[in-house]
Each structure stands twice: as structure tokens, then as C-alpha cells.
C-alpha positions in Angstrom: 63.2 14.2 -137.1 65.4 15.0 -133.7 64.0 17.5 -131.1 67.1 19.4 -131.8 67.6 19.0 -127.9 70.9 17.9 -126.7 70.2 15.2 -124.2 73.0 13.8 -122.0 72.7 9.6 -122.2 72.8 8.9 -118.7 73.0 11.0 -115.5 72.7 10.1 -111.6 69.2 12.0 -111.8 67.0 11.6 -115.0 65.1 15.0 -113.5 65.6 18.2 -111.1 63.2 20.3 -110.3 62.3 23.3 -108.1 59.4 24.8 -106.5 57.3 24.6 -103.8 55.6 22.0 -102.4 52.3 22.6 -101.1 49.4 20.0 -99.3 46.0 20.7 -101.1 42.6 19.9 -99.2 40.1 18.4 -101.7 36.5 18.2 -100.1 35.5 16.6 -103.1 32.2 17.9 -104.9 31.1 19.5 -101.9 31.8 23.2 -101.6 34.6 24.5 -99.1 31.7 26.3 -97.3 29.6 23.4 -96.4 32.4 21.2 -96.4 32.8 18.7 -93.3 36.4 16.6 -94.5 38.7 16.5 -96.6 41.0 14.1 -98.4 45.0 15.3 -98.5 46.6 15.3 -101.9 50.3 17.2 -101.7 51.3 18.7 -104.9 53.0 21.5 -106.3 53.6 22.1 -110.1 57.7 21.3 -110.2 56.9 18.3 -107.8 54.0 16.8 -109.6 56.3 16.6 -112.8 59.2 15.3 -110.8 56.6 12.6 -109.1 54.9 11.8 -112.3 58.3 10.6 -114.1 59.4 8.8 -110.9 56.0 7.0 -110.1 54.8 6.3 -113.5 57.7 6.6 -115.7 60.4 5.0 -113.8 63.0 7.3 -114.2 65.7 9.0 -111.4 64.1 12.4 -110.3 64.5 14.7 -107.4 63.2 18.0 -106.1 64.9 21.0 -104.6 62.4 22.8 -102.1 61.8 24.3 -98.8 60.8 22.0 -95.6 59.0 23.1 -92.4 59.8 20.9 -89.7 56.1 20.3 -88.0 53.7 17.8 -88.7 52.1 19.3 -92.1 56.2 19.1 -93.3 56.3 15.6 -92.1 53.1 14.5 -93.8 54.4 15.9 -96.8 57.8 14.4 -97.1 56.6 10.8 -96.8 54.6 11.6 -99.7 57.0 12.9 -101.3 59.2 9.1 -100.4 56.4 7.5 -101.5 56.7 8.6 -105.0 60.3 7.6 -105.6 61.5 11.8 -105.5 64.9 12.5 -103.7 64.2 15.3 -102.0 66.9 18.4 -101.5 65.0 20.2 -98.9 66.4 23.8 -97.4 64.9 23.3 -93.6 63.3 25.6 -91.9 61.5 25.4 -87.9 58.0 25.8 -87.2 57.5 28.4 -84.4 54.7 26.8 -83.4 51.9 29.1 -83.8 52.3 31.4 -87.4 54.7 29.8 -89.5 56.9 29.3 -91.2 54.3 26.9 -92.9 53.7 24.6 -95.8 51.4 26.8 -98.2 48.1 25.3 -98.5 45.4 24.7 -101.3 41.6 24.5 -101.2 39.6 22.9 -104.1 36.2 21.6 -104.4 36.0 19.1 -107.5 32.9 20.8 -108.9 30.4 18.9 -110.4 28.6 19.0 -114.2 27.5 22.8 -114.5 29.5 24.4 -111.0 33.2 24.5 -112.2 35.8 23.5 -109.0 37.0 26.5 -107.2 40.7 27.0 -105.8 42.2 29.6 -103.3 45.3 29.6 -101.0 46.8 30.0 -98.0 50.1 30.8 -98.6 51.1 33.2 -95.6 54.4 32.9 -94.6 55.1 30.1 -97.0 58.5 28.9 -96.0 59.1 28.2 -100.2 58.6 32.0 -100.5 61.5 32.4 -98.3 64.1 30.3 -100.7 67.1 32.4 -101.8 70.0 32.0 -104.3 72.6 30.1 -102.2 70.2 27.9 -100.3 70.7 25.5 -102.2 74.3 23.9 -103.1 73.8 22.7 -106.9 76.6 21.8 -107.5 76.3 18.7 -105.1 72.9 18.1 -106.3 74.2 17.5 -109.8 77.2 16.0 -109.1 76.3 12.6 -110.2 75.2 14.6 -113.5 72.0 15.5 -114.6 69.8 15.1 -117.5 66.8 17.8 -117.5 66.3 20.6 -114.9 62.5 22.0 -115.0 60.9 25.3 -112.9 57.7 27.2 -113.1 55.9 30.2 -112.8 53.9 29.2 -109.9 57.3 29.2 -108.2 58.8 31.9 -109.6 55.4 34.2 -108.7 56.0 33.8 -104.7 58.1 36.2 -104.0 61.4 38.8 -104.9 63.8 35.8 -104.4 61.8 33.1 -106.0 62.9 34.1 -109.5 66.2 34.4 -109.1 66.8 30.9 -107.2 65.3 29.3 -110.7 67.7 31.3 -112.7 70.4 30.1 -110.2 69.4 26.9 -110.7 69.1 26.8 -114.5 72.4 28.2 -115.1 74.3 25.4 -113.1 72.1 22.7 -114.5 73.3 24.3 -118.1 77.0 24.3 -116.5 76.1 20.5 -115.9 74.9 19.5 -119.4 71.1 19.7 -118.4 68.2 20.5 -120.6 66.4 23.6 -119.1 62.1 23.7 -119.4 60.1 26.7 -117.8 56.2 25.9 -117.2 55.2 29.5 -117.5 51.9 28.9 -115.5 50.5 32.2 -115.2 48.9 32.6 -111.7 47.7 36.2 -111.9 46.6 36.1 -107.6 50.3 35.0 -106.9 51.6 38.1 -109.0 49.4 40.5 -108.2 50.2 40.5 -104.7 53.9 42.1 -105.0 54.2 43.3 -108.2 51.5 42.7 -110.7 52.2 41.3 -114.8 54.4 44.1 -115.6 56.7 42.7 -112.9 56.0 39.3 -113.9 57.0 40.2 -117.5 60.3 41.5 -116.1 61.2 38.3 -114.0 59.8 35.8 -116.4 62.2 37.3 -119.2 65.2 36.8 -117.2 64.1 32.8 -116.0 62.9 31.9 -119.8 66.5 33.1 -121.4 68.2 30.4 -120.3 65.4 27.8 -121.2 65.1 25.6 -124.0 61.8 24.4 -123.5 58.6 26.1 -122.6 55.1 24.8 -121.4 52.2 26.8 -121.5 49.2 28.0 -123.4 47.9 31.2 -125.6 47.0 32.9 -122.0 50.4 32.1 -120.2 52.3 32.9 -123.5 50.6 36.4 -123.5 50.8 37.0 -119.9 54.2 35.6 -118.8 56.2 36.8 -121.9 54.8 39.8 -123.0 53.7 38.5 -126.1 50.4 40.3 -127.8 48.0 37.8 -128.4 47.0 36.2 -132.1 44.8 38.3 -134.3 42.6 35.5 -135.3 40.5 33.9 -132.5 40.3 30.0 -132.5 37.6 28.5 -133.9 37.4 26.2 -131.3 39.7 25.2 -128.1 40.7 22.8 -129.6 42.1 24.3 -132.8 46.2 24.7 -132.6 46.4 27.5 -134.9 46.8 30.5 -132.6 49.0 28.6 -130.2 51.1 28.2 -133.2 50.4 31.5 -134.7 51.9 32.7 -131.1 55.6 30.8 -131.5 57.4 32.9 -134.0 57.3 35.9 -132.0 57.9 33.2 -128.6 61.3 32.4 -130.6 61.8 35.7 -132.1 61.7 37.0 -128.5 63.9 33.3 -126.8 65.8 32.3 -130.3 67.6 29.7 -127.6 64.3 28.0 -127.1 64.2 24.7 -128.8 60.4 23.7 -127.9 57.0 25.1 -127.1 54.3 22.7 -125.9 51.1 23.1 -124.2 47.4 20.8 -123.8 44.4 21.9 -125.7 41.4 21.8 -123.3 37.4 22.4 -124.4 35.6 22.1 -121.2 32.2 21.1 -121.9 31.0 20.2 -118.4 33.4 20.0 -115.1 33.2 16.0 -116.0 33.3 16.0 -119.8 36.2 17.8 -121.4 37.7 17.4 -124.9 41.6 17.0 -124.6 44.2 17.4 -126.9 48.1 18.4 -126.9 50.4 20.2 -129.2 53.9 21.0 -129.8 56.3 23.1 -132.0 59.7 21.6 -131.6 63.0 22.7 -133.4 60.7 24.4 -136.4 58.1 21.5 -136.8 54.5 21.3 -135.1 53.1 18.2 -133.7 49.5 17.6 -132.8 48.1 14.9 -130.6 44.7 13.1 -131.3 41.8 14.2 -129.0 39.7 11.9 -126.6 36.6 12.8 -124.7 37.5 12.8 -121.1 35.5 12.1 -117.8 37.0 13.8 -115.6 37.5 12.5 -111.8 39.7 15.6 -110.8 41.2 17.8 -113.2 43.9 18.9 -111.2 47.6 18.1 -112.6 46.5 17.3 -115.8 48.8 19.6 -117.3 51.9 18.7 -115.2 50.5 15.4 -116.7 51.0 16.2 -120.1 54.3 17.9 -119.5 55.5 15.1 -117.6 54.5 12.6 -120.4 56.5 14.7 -123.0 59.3 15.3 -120.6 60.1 11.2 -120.7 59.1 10.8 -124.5 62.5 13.1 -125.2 64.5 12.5 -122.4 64.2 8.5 -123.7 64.9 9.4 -127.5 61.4 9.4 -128.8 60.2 10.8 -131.7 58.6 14.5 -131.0 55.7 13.2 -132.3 55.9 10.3 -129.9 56.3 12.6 -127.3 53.5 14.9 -127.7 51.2 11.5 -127.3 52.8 10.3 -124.6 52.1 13.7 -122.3 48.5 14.2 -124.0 47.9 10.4 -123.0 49.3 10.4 -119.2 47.3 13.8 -118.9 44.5 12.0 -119.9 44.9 9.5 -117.9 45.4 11.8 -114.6 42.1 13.1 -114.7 40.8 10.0 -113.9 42.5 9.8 -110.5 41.9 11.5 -107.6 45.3 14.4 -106.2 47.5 16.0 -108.4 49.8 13.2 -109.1 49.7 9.8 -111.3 48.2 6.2 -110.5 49.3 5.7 -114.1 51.6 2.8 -115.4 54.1 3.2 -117.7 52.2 0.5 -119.9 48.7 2.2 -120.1 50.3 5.4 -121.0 51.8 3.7 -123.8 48.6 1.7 -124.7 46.4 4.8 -124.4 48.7 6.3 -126.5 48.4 4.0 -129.4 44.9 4.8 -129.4 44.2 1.9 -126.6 40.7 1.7 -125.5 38.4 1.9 -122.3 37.9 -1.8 -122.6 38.2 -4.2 -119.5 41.4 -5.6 -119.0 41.3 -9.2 -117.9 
């Protein structure tokens, strides 16, 4: 069973992404407001994907993004070295005293019963300011290109946002590139220039020229438009409405190939059930589900989605696929900042059903 996908063999980047990059401040389980440090994770959801494939995976990826030059912009771009990313960064100059800056994100880890709470700063975030045209694509794919990815965090900063993803997406196409959309629904973002009828509008336009889309029940509903299932889940864990959802998903995108998303019962901040599914070119694939105790929850989904990325980018099974991401997502929880410490190896292991057990 293929994935219906059309996957070039070999490009001079595996991966492209775009989106912003952001630094997030993680006080751990102690609250912002009685907070007195911080550890430094940076992150953003087209980076963490592009990082995770580099890092763990081993494969050729690269970002397209906005750069402030100022300390914070430094700081950020050796992380982003450090994780193998080539970076295609739009510059812009730090005046010193208001911007333009690299956004920032606060979030507490939580801790059993208090879930972790997360709010921005993202005033005058130099990504915000990214237009069609900043970027030349055509150099950036020259060497050819395998998989181009986007999502709606991005796409949710500002008027221009949008339409550099749909820039983007059509010269990757031009270039032979599979196209993904995570539709990450961040009602705060939208709501501050034009609400979800306006993020209904510019999704539309991005997810046309995507064959594959991550996201669950919610961001299906609230980033395409699409009324929500009749029959509530028995359980977060149970796959039927996100499946119930995808006829009218394709009905609505008839280009889009695949529909993926994780499957997340959160019994404490630390114990979650985790599981992943997938509908791919007509078929549905579910992962198995593992207990997880969570270290930090954040990236887990770009987890997943970069797990399932590699599985068809390096002619896996769908099936194969689905537990690759719903293993590497697993596996991020247990590290601290939004990106992997993972292996390639113990995402395959864990994926087999590996166990917990020492390694010696």
C-alpha cells in the first residue's frame, strides 16, 4: 500500500520549511509569577519539524525565516547550527530599544493537577513582517527539494504571513516538492487581526495547494471551516470522529493526499495516554498507545509530524509511518525544549514496541 504521495528520490534538501522562529523561556514547574530563572529552549512549529528530521533523523533540512540581528537573534541562530538546519534567514536590524524582535514564549511545565500555562510576546515580531518576495525560492530549491511544510501558527501572525506560505508552496510544487500544512489553530494569534472567519478565509487559500495536513478534530473545525462530527468520542483516544471528519476534509481539498494528527488523553500534566492516526490516500492507520510521563509536553506534536514526515519521505509503509511519528512524539515528551534528544535507533525500537528497560 503506497501513500499515493509522489516523492522525489533524492534532492539537495530532504526538507524546507517556513515560519517563525521564536526563543521560549521555560521556568520549569514553577509559575511565571514567582518565577526566579529560566532555561532557553528556541522553537517554533516549522523549525522544530525541520530540527527534528535533521537531529534525530539524519536527513538534509533547512528553514526559511526572519533574523533580528541582536543578541536574542544570535542566540537563536547557533541553535539553530546546532541542530544541523540550514538557515535562509531574511535579516532585519535591532533598533536597540523596541524591536524589531525575536517573538518570545513563556511556559511553566505544570505539575500533576496545575496544567502548564503559555502566553507571548510577540510585539513587533520581525517574522510578522515577512512578505512574498523576501525570500528568493528559487535559489533555495535549486539543488531540488523533496518536502516543503508550513503552519498555522505562521500563517496566523499577520496580513503577509499567509501569502509568503502560499508563495512558498507553489514554487516548492514548481520544484517537485511534497506540500504539508500543520493547521495549528492558535485562536490568540487570530483573534488579534481578524478573528476565525478571517482565518477560514486565509487557511483555504494555503491548504489548496497541500497534499498533506496535520491537525486534530479542533484545528480541522477551526482552520477549515469544517462543522464538527455528530457523534462525540468516547474517549480521546478513540479515532472515529477524527475520521468521521476527513470525507468532508477531502471533499472540501480533493488534492490532499493525507490527514494525520496524535491522539492525546491527558490524565495528569505527567501522565498522558498517547496515540497517533492517519488517513492516507483512502486507508486509515492507527498507532498503538503507550502511557507517557511526561518531562515537557511541548513539541510533541511537531514530534509526531516529524516522525511521519521521515517514515514517507524514506518509502515506508503508511503504517510504518504513523509509528514512527507517534513513537518520536513519545519520545519528546521526555526531554526537556521543544526539539528532540532522540536517536534515530530508539525511535525505531520504541516503535517496534521497545521497552523502558535499561540499556547496557
Amino acid at each position: 500500500m503506497s501513500s499515493g504521495l509522489t516523492i522525489r528520490p533524492a534532492g539537495g534538501l530532504d526538507f524546507v520549511s517556513v515560519g517563525a522562529l521564536v526563543h521560549r523561556l521555560d521556568p520549569g514547574i514553577i509559575p511565571f509569577r514567582k518565577a526566579t530563572e529560566c532555561q532557553i529552549h528556541v522553537s517554533g512549529g516549522e523549525f522544530n519539524v525541520a530540527a527534528n528530521l535533521s537531529d534525530c533523523f539524519r536527513m538534509d533540512t533547512g528553514i526559511a525565516t526572519a533574523m533580528v540581528e541582536y543578541p536574542i537573534g544570535d542566540l537563536i541562530s547557533e541553535r539553530v547550527r546546532a541542530m544541523g538546519v540550514k538557515p535562509f534567514y531574511k535579516r532585519f536590524k535591532h533598533n536597540g530599544v523596541n524591536g524589531p524582535n525575536m517573538a518570545a514564549v513563556y511556559s511553566d511545565r505544570g505539575q500533576g493537577v496545575r496544567a502548564p500555562v503559555v502566553f507571548y510576546n510577540r510585539s513587533n515580531e520581525a517574522a510578522a513582517q515577512l512578505k512574498p518576495g523576501d525570500f528568493d525560492w528559487n535559489t533555495i530549491f535549486a539543488g531540488g527539494v523533496r518536502w516543503f511544510h508550513s503552519g498555522g501558527i505562521f500563517a496566523a501572525l499577520s496580513a503577509t504571513t499567509g501569502e509568503v506560505i502560499i508563495e512558498g508552496m507553489k514554487a516548492a510544487k514548481k520544484a517537485g516538492a511534497v506540500v504539508s500544512f500543520d493547521l495549528n489553530f492558535r485562536e490568540k494569534l487570530w483573534n488579534i487581526w481578524g478573528g476565525q472567519q478571517k482565518a477560514v478565509e486565509v487557511v483555504a487559500r494555503i491548504v489548496e495547494n497541500a497534499d498533506v495536513l496535520v491537525g486534530n478534530e479542533e484545528d480541522l473545525q477551526k482552520g477549515l471551516g469544517i462543522p464538527g462530527p455528530e457523534v462525540e468520542a468516547k474517549s480521546k483516544l478513540d479515532p472515529s470522529t477524527f475520521f468521521g471528519m476527513i470525507d468532508k476534509v477531502v471533499k472540501k481539498h480533493p488534492q490532499v493526499k493525507a490527514v494525520a494528527t496524535t491522539l492525546r488523553e491527558v490524565h495528569s500534566t505527567n501522565r498522558h495516554s498517547w496515540g497517533a492516526v492517519a488517513w492516507v490516500n483512502g486507508k486509515t492507520h492507527v498507532s498503538p498507545t503507550c502511557e507517557l510521563d511526561v518531562v515537557d509536553r511541548v513539541g510533541g506534536g511537531d514530534g509526531f509530524a516529524s516522525g511521519f514526515f521521515y517514515g514517507l519521505i524514506s518509502g515506508e509503509t503508511p503504517e510504518e509511518a504513523v509509528k514512527l511519528g507517534w513513537a518520536h512524539g513519545a519520545l519528546l515528551t521526555t526531554f526537556p525544549g521543544d526539539t528532540t534528544m532522540a536517536t534515530v535507533e530508539q525511535v525505531k525500537s520504541f516503535a517496534k514496541g521497545g521497552s523502558a528497560r535499561i540499556q547496557r
